[in-house]
C-alpha positions as CSV (number, residue, x, y, z in Angstrom):
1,X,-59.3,-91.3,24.7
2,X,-60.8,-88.6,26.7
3,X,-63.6,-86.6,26.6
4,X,-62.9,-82.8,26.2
5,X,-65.0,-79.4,26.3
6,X,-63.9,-78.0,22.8
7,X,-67.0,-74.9,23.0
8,X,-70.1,-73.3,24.4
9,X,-72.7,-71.7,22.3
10,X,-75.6,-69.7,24.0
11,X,-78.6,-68.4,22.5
12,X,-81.8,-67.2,22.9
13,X,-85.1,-67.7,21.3
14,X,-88.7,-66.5,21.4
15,X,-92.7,-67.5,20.6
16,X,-94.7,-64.5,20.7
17,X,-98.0,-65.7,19.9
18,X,-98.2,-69.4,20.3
19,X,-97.1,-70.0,23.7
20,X,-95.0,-72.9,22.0
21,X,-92.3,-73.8,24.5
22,X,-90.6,-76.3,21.7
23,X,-90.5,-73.6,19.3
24,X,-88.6,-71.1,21.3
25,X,-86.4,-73.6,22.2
26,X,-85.5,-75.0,18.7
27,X,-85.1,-71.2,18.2
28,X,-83.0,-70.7,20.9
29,X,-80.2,-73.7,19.8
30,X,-80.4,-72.2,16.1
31,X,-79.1,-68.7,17.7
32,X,-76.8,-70.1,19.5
33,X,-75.5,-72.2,16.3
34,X,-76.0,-70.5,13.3
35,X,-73.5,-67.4,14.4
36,X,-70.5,-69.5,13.7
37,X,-69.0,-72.6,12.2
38,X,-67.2,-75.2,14.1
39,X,-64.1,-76.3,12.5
40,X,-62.4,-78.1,15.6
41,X,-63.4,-81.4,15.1
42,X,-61.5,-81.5,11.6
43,X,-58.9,-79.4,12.4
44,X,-58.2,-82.2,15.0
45,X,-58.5,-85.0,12.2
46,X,-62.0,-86.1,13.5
47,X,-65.1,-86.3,12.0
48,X,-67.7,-83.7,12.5
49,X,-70.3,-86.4,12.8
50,X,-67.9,-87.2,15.8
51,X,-69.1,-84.2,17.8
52,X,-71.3,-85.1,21.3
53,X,-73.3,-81.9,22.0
54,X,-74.9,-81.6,25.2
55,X,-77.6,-79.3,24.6
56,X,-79.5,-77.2,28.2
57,X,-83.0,-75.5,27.4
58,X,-84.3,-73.5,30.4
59,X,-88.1,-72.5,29.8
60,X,-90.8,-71.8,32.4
61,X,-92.6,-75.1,31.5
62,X,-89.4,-77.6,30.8
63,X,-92.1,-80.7,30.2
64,X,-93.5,-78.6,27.2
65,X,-90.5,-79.1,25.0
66,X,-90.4,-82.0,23.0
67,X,-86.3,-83.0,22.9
68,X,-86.5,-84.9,19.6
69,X,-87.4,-81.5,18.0
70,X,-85.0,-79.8,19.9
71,X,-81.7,-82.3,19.1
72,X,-82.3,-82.4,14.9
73,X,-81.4,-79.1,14.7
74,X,-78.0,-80.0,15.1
75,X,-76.7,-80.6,11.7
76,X,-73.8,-83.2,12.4
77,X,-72.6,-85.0,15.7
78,X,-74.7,-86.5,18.4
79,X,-77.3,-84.7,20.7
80,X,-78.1,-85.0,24.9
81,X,-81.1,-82.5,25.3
82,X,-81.7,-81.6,28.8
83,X,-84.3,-79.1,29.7
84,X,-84.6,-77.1,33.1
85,X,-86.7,-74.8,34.5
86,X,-85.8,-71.4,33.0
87,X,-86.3,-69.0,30.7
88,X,-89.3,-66.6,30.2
89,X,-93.0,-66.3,30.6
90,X,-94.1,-63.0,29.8
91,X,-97.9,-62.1,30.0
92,X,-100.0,-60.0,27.3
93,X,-101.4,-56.9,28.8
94,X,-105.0,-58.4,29.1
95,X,-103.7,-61.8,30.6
96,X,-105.0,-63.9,28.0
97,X,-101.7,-65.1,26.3
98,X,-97.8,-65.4,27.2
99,X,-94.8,-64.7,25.2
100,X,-92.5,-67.7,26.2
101,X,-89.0,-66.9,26.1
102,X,-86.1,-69.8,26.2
103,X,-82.0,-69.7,26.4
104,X,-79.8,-72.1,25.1
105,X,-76.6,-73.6,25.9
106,X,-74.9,-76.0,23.7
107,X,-71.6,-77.4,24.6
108,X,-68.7,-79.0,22.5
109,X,-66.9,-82.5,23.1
110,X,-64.8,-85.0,21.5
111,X,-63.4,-88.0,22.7
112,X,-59.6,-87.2,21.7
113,X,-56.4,-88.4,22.9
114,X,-54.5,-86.9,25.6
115,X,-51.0,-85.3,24.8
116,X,-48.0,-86.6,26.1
């Protein structure tokens, strides 16, 4: 068995007001996801729970995001949250408060067996 790249999803998600880095983040994987449905796993014969999803968040503040938050928006397979330093801080016109702005990249494997 190998492990193979199957897809990439990106997205993007904002906080406007609360300056919550986790929550643009967890809206950031649910764009990325929620555009489209992943039937490769059992089209293959494997389980979807048999997904490994390795998850990228770039935000300005990367140690803001809590990764437990982040990987149960997945709804099947198994989640390896990384976060970098990315994304978007974007400061109201008087200074007091920043929109934060996160992207997403989730990526699709399954251990599967090589062809012959």
């Amino acid at each position: 068995m190998a492990r193979k790249r199957l897809a990439m999803e990106v997205g993007m998600g904002t906080d406007l007001q609360g300056q919550n880095y986790t929550k643009a983040a967890v809206r950031a994987l649910k764009d990325a996801l929620w555009h489209n449905s992943l039937t490769i796993a059992p089209a293959l014969g494997y389980p979807r729970e048999s997904m490994q999803v390795d998850v990228e968040i770039g935000v300005a503040q990367p140690d803001k995001v809590d990764k437990a938050e982040v990987a149960a928006v997945l709804p099947y397979g198994s989640a390896q949250v990384t976060v970098v330093l990315g994304g978007l801080d974007i400061p109201s016109e008087d200074g007091t408060k920043v929109t934060v702005m996160a992207n997403a990249a989730a990526v699709v494997y399954l251990d599967i067996e090589e062809a012959q």
